[in-house]
C-alpha positions as CSV (number, residue, x, y, z in Angstrom):
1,X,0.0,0.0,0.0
2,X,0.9,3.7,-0.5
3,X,0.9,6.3,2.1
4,X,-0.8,9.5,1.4
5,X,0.2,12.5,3.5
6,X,0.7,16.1,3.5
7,X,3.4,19.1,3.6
8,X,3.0,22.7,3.5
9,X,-0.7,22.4,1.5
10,X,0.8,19.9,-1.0
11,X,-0.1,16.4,-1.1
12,X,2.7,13.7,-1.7
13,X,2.7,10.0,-1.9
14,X,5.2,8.4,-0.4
15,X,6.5,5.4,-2.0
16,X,6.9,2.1,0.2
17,X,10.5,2.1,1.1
18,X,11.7,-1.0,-1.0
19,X,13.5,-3.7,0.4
20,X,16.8,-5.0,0.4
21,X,18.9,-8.6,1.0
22,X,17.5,-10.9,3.3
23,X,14.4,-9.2,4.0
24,X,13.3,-9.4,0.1
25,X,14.4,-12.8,0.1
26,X,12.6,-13.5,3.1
27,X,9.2,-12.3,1.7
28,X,9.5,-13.9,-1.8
29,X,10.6,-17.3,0.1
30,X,6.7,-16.8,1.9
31,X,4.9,-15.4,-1.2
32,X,6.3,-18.4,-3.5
33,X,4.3,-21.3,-1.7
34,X,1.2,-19.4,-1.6
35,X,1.4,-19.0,-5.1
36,X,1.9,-22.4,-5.9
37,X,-1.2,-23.3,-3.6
38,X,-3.0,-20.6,-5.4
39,X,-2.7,-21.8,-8.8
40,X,-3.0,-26.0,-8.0
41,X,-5.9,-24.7,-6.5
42,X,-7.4,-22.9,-9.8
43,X,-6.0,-26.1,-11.9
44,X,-8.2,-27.7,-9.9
45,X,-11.0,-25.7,-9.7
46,X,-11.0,-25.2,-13.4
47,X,-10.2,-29.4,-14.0
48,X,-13.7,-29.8,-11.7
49,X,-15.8,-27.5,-14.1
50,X,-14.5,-28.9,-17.0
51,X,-15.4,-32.8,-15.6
52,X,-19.2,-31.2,-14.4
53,X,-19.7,-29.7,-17.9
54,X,-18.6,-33.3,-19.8
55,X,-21.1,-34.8,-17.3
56,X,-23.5,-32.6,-18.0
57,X,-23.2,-33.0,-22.6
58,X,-23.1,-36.4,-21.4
59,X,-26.3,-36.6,-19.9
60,X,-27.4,-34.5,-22.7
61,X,-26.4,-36.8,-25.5
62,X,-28.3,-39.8,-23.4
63,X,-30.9,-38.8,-21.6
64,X,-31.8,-35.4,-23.3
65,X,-32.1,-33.5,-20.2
66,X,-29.0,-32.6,-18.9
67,X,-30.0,-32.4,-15.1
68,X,-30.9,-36.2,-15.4
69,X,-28.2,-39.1,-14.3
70,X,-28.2,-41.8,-16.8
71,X,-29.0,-44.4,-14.2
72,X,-32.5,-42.7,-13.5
73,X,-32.6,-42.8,-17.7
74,X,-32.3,-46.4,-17.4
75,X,-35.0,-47.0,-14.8
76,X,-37.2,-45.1,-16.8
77,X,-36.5,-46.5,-20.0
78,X,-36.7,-50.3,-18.1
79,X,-40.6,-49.4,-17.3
80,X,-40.9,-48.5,-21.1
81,X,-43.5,-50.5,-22.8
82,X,-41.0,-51.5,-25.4
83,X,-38.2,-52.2,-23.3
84,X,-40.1,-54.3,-21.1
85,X,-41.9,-56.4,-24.4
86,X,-37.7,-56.7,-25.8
87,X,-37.3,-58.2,-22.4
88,X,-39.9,-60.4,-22.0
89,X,-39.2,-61.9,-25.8
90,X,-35.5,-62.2,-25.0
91,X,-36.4,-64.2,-21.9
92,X,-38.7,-66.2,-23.8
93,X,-36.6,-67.5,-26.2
94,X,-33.9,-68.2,-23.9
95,X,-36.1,-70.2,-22.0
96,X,-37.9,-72.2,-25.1
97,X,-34.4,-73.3,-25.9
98,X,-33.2,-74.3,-22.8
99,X,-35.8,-76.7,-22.4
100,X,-34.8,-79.1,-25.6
101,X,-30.9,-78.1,-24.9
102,X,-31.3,-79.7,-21.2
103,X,-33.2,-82.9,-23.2
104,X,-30.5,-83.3,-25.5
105,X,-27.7,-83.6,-22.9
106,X,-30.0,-85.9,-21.0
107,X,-30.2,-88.1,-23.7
108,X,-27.2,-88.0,-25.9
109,X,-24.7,-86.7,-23.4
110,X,-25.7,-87.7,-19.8
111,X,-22.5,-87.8,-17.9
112,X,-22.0,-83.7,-18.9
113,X,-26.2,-83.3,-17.4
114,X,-24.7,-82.8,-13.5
115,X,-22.6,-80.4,-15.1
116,X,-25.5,-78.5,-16.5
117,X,-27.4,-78.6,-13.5
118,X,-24.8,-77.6,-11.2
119,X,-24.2,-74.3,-13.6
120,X,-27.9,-73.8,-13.8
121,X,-29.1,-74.2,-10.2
122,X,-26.6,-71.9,-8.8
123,X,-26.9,-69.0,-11.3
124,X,-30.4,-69.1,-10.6
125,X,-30.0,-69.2,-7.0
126,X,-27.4,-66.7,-7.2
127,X,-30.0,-64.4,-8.7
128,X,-33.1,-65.1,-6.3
129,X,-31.0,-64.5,-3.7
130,X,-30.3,-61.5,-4.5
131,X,-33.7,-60.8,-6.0
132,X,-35.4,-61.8,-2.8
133,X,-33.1,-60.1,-0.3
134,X,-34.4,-56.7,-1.9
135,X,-38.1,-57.8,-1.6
136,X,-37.5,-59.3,2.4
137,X,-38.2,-62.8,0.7
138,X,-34.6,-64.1,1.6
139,X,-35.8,-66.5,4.2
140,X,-37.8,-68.5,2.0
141,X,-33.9,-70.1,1.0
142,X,-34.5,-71.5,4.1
143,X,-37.4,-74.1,2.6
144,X,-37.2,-77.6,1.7
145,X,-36.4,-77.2,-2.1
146,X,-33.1,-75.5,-1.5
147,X,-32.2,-78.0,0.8
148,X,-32.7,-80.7,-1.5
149,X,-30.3,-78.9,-4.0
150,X,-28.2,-78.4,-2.1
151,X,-28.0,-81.8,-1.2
152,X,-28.3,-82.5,-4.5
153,X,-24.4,-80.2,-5.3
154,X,-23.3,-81.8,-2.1
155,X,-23.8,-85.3,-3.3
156,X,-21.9,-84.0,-7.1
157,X,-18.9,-83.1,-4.9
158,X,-18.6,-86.0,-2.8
159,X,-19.0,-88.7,-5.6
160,X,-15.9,-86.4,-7.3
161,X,-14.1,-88.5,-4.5
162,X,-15.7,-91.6,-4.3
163,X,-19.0,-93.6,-4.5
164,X,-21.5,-92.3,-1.3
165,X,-24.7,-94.6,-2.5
166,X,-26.1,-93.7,0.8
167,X,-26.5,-89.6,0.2
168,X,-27.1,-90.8,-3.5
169,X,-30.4,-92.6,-2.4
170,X,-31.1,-90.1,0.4
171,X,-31.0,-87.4,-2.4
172,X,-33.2,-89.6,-4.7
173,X,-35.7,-90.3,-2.6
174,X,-36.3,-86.8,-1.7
175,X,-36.1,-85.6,-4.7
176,X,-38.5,-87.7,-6.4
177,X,-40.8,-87.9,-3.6
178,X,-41.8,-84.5,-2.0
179,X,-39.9,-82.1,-4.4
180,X,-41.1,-84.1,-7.4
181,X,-44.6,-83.9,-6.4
182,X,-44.7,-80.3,-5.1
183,X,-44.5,-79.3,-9.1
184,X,-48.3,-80.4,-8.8
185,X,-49.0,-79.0,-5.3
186,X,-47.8,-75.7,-6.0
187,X,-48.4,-75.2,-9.8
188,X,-45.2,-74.2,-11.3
189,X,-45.2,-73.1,-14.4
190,X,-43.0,-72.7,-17.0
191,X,-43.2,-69.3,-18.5
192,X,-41.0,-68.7,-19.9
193,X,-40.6,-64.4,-20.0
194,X,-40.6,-64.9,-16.0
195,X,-37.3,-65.3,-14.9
196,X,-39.1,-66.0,-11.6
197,X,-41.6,-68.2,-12.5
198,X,-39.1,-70.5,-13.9
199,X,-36.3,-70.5,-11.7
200,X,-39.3,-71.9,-9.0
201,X,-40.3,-74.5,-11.5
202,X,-37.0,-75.2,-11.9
203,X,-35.9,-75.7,-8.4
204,X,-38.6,-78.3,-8.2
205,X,-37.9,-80.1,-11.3
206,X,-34.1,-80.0,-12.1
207,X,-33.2,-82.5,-8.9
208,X,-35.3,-85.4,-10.2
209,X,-34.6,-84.7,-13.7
210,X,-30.9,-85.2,-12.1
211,X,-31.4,-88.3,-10.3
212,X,-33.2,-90.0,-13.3
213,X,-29.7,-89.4,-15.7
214,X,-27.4,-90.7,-12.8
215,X,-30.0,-93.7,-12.0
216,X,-31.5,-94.7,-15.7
217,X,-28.3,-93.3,-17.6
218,X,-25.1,-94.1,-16.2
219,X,-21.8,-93.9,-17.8
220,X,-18.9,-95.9,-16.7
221,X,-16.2,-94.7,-18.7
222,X,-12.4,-95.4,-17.2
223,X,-11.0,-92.5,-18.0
224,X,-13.4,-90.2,-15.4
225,X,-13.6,-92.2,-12.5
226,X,-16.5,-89.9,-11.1
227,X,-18.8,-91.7,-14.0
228,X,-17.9,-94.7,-12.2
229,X,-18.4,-93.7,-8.6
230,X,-22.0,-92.7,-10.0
231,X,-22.5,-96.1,-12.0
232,X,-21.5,-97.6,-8.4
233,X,-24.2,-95.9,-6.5
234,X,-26.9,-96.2,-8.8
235,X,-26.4,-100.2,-8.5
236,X,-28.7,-102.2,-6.8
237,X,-32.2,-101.5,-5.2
238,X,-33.7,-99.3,-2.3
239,X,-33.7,-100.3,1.2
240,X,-36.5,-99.6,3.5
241,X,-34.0,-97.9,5.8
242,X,-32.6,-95.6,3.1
243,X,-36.5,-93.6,2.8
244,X,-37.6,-94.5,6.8
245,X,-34.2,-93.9,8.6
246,X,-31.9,-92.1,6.2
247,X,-34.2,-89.5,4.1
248,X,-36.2,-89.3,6.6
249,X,-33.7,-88.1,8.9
250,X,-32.5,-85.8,6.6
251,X,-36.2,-84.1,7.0
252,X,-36.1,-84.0,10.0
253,X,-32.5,-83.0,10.4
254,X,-33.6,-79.8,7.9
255,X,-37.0,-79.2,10.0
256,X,-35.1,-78.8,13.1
257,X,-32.7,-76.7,11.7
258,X,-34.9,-74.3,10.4
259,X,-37.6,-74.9,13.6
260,X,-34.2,-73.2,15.8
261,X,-33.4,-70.3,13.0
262,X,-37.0,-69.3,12.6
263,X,-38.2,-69.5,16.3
264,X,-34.9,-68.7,18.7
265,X,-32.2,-67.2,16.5
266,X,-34.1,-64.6,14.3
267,X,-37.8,-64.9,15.9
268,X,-37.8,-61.3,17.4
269,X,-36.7,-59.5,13.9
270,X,-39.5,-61.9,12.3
271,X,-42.0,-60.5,15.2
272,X,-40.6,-56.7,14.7
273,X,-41.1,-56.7,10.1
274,X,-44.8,-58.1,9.5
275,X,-43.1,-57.8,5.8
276,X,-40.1,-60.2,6.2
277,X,-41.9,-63.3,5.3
278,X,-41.3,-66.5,5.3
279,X,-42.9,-69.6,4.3
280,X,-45.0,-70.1,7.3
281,X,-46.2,-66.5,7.0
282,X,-47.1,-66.6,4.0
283,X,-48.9,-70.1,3.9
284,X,-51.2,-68.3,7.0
285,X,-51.5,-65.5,5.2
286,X,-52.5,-67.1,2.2
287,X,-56.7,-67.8,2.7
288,X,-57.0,-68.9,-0.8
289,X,-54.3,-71.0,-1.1
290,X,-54.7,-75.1,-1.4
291,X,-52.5,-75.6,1.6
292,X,-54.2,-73.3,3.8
293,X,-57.7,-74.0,2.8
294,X,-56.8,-78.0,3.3
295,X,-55.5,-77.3,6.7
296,X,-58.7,-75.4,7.5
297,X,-61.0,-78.0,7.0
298,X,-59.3,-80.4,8.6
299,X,-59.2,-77.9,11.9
300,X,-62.6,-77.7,11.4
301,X,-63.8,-81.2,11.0
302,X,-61.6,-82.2,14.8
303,X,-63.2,-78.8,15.8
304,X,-60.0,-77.1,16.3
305,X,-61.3,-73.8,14.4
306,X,-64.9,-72.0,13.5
307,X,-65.8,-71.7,9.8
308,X,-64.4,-68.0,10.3
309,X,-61.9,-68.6,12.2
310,X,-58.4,-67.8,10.3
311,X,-55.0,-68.8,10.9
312,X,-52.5,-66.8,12.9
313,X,-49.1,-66.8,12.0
314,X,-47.8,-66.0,15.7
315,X,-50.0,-68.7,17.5
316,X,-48.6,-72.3,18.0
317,X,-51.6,-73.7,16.3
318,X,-50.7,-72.1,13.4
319,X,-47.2,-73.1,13.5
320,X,-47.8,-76.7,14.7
321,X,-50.9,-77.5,12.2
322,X,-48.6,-76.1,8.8
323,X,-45.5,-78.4,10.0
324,X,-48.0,-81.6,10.6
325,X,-48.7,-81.0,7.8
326,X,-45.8,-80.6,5.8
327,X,-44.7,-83.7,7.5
328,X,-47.6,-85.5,6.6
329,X,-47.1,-84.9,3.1
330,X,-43.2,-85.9,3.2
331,X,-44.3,-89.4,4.6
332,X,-46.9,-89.8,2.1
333,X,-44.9,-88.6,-1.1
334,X,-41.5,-90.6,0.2
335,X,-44.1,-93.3,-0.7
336,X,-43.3,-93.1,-4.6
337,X,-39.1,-93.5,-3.9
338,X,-39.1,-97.1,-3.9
339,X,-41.2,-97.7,-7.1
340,X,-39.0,-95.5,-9.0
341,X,-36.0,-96.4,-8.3
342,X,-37.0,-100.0,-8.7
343,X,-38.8,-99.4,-12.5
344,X,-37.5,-97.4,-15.0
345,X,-41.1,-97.0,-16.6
346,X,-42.6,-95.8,-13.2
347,X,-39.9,-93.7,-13.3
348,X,-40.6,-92.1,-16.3
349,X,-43.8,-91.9,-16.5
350,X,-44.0,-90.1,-13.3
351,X,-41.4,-87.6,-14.4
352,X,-43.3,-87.0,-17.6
353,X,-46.6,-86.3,-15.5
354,X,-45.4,-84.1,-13.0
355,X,-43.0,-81.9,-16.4
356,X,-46.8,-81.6,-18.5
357,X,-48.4,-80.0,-15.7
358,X,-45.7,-77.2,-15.4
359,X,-46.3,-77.0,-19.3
360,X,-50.7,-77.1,-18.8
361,X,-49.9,-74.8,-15.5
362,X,-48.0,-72.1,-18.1
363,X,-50.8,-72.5,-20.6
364,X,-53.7,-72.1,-18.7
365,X,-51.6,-68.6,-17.0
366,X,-50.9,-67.3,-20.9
367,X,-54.5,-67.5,-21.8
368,X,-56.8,-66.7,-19.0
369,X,-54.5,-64.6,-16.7
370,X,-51.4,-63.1,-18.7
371,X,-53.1,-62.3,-22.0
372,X,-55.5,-59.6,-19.6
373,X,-53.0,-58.4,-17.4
374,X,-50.6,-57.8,-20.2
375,X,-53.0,-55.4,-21.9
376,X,-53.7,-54.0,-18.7
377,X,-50.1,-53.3,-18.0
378,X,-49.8,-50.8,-21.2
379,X,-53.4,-49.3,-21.0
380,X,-52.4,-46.3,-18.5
381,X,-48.8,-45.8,-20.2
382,X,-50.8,-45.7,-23.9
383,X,-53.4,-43.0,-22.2
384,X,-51.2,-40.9,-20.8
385,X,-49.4,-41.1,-24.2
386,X,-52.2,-40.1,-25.9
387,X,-53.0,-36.8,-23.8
388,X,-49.5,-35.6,-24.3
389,X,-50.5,-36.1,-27.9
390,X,-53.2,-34.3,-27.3
């Protein structure tokens, strides 16, 4: 700064005295930092406006609105009705084909079918679980099904190793008994543009379709000796032991554990969410359902409940009529084992059966429930369309 002052009437400015040696040195060895901080600073500043205004001719060039991040572009454009139809075509045909491509290794290549199942049972279980942790679903990988795949990978492993005909029968017997059977009971259904529909249908249906390659359709070749291990524990016939004592126990060893997870270790955050569901909420929740309605009439016929009466997920009457029941129908179902692993046309036949109805199950859904919602689904988007027109 200069300083202004004044002598006889005349103003002046006095100039700042100017420095010499060390004190100049001193003051440019201070002033040279800030500086340097000074213009990294506007590098940056300048590097930041430069990265917001490619962001923003980014956005542009997608979305058409500059303000809007491409991620909400793509949610919107998901919920599009032609996005959603692209989808639900691509799923389709993926599906069609999968069906004969799964028949053909049966048939023609049947010691590379545990391969295919193995790949496809955990990618789709990869993806529920992760599709069902977002909707609070995830503890329905806690029900039967699961556990007989996983089983069913367990028993792959193991035979890598050596034979293990006992877990090979166990594994048989359940899954051709209540897992087989529960294609009917629950009315899968393969359609095929629902990711979700199918991956249930085939949870139910890939274990037995499994057992009946390594049972009907061995292959000893030398040169894999886990064809042979398989071979091995295919041989022979069923004990009474290996559905009564052995699968059996493997029930009741999976009823147990999930009695202990479900009513001890996470029973107060299942009390605290009335939306975390799990099988046994949903099956009381469920009025219209053929499990629930069942169970009703047999409470009301031993006079356990009125005609009005309706189940309550939290009382132990609930909880102890659903896993009667669910036990009943094990013991009935493991019925069915012994005849097919004993005959090969039993077998069949059964298998056959139980794969139509997922096939009737997806027609009758295509015709009398998906053609109306499908229409339904575009009707508001194709009015709103039209007043924008207008």
């Amino acid at each position: 700064m200069c300083a202004r002052d004044t002598h006889d009437g005349v103003a002046r400015v006095q100039r700042p005295t100017q420095l010499e040696g060390s004190d100049a040195q001193q003051v440019c060895a201070c002033d040279a930092p800030c500086k340097g901080r000074n213009s990294q600073n506007l590098r940056l500043l300048r590097l930041a406006r430069l990265s917001s205004a490619m962001h923003r001719h980014a956005r542009l060039m997608i979305t058409g609105d500059a303000s809007l991040s491409v991620r909400s572009h793509i949610g919107r454009q998901r919920r599009q009705p032609h996005y959603v139809k692209l989808a639900d075509k691509a799923l389709f045909c993926v599906g069609v084909a999968y069906c004969p491509f799964m028949q053909w290794v049966m048939l023609t290549h049947s010691d590379y079918f545990a391969l295919c199942y193995a790949t496809s049972i955990i990618l789709l279980l990869s993806w529920r679980a992760w599709s069902f942790s977002r909707r609070k679903l995830h503890y329905f990988l806690l029900d039967f099904c699961y556990y007989v795949n996983a089983l069913c990978l367990l028993y792959l492993w193991l035979s890598a190793a050596g034979p293990a005909p006992r877990l090979f029968r166990v594994v048989f017997a359940l899954s051709n008994g209540p897992l087989l059977v529960a294609v009917a009971v629950w009315r899968n259904a393969l359609v095929f543009h629902s990711i979700d529909k199918v991956t249930t249908t085939l949870v139910h249906a890939l274990p037995p379709c499994l057992m009946y390659c390594l049972r009907w359709l061995p292959t000893e070749d030398s040169s894999l000796p886990i064809s042979t291990h398989r071979a091995d524990d295919a041989r022979g016939a069923m004990a009474p032991s290996d559905v009564w004592v052995n699968a059996l126990g493997a029930y009741v060893l999976w009823q147990l554990g999930y009695l202990l997870l479900t009513e001890v270790l996470v029973a107060d955050r299942l009390a605290a969410d009335a939306e975390l569901l799990t099988s046994l909420k949903w099956l009381a929740r469920d009025s219209r359902g053929f499990m629930n309605r069942l169970c009703h009439v047999v409470n009301e016929r031993l006079g356990l409940m009125a005609p009005d009466d309706a189940f309550d997920e939290k009382t132990w009457h609930t909880k102890i009529t659903f896993w009667s029941a669910q036990f009943l129908y094990t013991l009935l179902t493991l019925l069915l084992a012994p005849l097919m692993f004993d005959l090969h046309w039993i077998h069949a036949a059964t298998l056959v059966c139980f794969l139509m109805s997922t096939v009737w199950q997806a027609a009758s859904y295509y015709i009398e429930v998906f053609s109306q919602r499908y229409a339904q689904q575009f009707a508001g988007v194709a009015v709103v369309d039209e007043l924008k027109e207008t």
